[in-house]
KOLGU-4560 file (N, C-alpha, C; in nm, 3 decimals, padded with zeros to 5 digits):
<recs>
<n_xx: 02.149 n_yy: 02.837 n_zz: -00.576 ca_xx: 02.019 ca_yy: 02.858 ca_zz: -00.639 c_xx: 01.967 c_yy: 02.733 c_zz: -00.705 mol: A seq: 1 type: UNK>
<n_xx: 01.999 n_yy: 02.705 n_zz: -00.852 ca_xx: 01.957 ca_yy: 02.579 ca_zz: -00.915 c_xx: 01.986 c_yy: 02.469 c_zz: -00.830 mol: A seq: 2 type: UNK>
<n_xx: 02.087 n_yy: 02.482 n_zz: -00.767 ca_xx: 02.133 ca_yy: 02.325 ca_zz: -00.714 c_xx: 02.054 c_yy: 02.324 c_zz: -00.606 mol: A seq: 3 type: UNK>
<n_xx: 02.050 n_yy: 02.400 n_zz: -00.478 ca_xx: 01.925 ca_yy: 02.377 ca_zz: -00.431 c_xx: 01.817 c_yy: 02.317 c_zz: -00.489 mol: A seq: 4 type: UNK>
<n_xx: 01.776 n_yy: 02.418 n_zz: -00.585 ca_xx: 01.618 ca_yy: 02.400 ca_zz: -00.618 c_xx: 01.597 c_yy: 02.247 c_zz: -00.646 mol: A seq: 5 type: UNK>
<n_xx: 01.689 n_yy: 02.185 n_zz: -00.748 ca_xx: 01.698 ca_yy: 02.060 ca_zz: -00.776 c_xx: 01.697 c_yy: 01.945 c_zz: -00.662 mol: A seq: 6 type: UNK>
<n_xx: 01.770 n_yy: 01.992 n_zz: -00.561 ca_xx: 01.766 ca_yy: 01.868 ca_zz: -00.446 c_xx: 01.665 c_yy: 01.871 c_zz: -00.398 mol: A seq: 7 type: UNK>
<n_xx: 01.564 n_yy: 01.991 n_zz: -00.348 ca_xx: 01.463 ca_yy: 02.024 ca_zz: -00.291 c_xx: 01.397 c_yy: 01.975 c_zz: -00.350 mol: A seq: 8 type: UNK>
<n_xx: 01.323 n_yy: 01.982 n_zz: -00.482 ca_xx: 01.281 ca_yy: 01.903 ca_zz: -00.612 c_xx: 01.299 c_yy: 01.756 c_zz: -00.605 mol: A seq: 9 type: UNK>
<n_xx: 01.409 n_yy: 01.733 n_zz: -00.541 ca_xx: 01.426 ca_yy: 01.545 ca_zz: -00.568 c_xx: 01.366 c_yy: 01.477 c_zz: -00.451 mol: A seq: 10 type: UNK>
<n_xx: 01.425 n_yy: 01.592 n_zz: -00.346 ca_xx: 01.373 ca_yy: 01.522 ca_zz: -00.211 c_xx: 01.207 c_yy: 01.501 c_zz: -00.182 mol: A seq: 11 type: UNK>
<n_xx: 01.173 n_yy: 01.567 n_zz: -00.240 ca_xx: 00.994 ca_yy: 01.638 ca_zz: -00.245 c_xx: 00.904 c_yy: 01.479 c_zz: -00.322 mol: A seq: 12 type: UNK>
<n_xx: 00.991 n_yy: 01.459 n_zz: -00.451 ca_xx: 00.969 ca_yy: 01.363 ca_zz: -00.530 c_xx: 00.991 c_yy: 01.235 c_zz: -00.455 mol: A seq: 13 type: UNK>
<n_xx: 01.107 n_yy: 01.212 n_zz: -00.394 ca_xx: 01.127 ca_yy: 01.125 ca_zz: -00.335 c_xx: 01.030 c_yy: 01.071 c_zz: -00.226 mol: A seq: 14 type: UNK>
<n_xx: 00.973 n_yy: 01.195 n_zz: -00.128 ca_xx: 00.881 ca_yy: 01.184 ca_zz: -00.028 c_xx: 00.748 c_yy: 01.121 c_zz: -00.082 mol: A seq: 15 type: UNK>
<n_xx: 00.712 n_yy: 01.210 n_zz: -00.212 ca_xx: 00.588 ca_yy: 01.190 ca_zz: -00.267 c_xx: 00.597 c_yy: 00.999 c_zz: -00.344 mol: A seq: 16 type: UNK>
<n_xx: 00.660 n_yy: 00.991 n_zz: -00.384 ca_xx: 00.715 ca_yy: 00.812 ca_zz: -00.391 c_xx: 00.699 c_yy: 00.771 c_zz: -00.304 mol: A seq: 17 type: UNK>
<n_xx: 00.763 n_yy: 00.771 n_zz: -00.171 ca_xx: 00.740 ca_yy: 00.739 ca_zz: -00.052 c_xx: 00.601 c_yy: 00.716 c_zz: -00.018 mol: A seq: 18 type: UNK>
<n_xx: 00.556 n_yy: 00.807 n_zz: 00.023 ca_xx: 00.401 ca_yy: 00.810 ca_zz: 00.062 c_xx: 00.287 c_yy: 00.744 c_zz: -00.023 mol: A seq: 19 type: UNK>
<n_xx: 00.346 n_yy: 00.734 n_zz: -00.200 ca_xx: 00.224 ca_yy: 00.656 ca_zz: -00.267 c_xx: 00.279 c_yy: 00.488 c_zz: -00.234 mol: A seq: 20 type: UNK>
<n_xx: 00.442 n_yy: 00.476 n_zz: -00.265 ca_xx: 00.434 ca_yy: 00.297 ca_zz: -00.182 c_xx: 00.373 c_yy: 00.316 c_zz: -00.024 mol: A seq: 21 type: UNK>
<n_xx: 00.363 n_yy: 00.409 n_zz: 00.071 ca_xx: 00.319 ca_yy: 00.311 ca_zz: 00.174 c_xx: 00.148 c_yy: 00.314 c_zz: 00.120 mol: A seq: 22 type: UNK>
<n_xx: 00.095 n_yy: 00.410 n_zz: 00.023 ca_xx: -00.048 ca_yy: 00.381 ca_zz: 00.044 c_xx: -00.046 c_yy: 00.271 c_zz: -00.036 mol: A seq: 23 type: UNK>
<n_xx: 00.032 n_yy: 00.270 n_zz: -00.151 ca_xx: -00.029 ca_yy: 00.128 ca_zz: -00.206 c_xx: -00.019 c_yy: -00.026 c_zz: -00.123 mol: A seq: 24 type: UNK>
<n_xx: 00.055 n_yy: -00.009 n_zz: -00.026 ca_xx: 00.096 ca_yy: -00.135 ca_zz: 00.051 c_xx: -00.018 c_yy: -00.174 c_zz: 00.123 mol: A seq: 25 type: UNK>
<n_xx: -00.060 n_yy: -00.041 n_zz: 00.224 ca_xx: -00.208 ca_yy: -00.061 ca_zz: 00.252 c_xx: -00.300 c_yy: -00.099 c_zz: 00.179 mol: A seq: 26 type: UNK>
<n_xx: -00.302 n_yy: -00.019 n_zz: 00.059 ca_xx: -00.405 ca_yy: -00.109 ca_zz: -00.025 c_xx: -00.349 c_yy: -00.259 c_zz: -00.027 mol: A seq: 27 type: UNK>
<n_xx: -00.315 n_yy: -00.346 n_zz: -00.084 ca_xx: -00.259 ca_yy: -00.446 ca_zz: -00.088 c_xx: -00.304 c_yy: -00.520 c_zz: 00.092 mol: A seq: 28 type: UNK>
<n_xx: -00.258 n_yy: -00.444 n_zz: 00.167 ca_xx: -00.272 ca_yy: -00.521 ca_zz: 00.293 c_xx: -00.430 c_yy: -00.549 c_zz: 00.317 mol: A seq: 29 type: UNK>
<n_xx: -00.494 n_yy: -00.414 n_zz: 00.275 ca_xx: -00.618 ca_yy: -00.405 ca_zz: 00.345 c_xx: -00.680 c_yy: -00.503 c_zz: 00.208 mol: A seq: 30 type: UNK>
<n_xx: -00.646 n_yy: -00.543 n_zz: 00.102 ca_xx: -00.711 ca_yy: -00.642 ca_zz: 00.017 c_xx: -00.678 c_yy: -00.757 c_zz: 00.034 mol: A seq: 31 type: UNK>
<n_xx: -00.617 n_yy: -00.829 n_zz: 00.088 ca_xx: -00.518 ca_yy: -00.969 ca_zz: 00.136 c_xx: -00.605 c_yy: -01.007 c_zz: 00.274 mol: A seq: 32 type: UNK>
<n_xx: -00.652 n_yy: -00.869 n_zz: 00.391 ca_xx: -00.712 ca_yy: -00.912 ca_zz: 00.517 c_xx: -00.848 c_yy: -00.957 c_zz: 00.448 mol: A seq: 33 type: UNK>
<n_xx: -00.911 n_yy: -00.856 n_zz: 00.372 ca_xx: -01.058 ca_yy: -00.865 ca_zz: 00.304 c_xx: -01.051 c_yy: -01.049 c_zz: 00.245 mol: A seq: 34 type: UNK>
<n_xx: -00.986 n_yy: -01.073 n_zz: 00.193 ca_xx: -00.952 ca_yy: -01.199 ca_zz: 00.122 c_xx: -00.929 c_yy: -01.295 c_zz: 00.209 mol: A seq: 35 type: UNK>
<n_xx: -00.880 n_yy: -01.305 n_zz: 00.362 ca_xx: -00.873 ca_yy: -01.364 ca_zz: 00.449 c_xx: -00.959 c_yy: -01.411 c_zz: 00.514 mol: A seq: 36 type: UNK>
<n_xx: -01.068 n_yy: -01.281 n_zz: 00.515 ca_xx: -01.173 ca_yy: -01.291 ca_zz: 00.557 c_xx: -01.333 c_yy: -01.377 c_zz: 00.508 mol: A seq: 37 type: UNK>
<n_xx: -01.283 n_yy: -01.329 n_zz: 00.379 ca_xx: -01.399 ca_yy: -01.413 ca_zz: 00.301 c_xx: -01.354 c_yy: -01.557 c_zz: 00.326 mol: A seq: 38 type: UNK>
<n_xx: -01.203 n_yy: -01.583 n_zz: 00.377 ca_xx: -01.203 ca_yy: -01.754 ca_zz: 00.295 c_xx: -01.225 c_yy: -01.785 c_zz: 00.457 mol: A seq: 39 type: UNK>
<n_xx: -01.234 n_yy: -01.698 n_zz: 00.634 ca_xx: -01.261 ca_yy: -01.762 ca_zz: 00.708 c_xx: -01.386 c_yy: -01.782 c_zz: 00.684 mol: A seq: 40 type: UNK>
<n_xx: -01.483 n_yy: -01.696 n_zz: 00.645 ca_xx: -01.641 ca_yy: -01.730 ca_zz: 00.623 c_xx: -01.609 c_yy: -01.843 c_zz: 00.570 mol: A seq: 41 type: UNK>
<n_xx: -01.627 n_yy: -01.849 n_zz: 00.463 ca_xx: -01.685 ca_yy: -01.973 ca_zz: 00.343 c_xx: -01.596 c_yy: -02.113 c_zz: 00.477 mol: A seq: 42 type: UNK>
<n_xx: -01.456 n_yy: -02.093 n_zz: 00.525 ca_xx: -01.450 ca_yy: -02.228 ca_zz: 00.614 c_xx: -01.522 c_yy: -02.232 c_zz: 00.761 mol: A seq: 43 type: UNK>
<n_xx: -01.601 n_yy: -02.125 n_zz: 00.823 ca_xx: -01.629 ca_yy: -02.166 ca_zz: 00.923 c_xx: -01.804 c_yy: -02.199 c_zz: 00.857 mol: A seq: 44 type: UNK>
<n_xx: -01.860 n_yy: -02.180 n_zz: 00.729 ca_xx: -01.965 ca_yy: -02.252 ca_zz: 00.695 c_xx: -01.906 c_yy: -02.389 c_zz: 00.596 mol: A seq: 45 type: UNK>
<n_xx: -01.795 n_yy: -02.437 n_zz: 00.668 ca_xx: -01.792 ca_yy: -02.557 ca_zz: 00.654 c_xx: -01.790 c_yy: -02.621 c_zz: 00.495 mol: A seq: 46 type: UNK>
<n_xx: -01.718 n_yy: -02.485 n_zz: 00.400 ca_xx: -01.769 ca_yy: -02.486 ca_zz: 00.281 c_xx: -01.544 c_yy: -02.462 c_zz: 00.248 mol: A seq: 47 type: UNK>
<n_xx: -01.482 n_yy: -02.591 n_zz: 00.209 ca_xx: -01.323 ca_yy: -02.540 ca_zz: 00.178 c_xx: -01.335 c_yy: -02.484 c_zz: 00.031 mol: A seq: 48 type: UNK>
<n_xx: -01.266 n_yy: -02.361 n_zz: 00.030 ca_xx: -01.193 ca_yy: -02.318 ca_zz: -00.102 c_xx: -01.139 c_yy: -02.386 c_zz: -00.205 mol: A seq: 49 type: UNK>
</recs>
């Protein structure tokens, strides 16, 4: 009973951890491409960072 409930409980937690690092990674990734992007603009107008 309890001991179940508890692993079920950890594993659940664990998943839900899981799933907010991969979204935050995306975030992170998808802000790093955005940032990539601005600095190819500003160098293909011939303008360096």
């Amino acid at each position: 009973g309890l001991e179940w409930t508890f692993r079920g409980g950890f594993e659940i937690a664990c998943s839900n951890a899981r799933a907010r690092n991969v979204k935050h990674t995306l975030k992170v990734n998808n802000n790093r491409t955005r940032d990539l992007t601005r600095f190819g603009e500003l160098e293909s107008k011939g303008i360096s960072a």
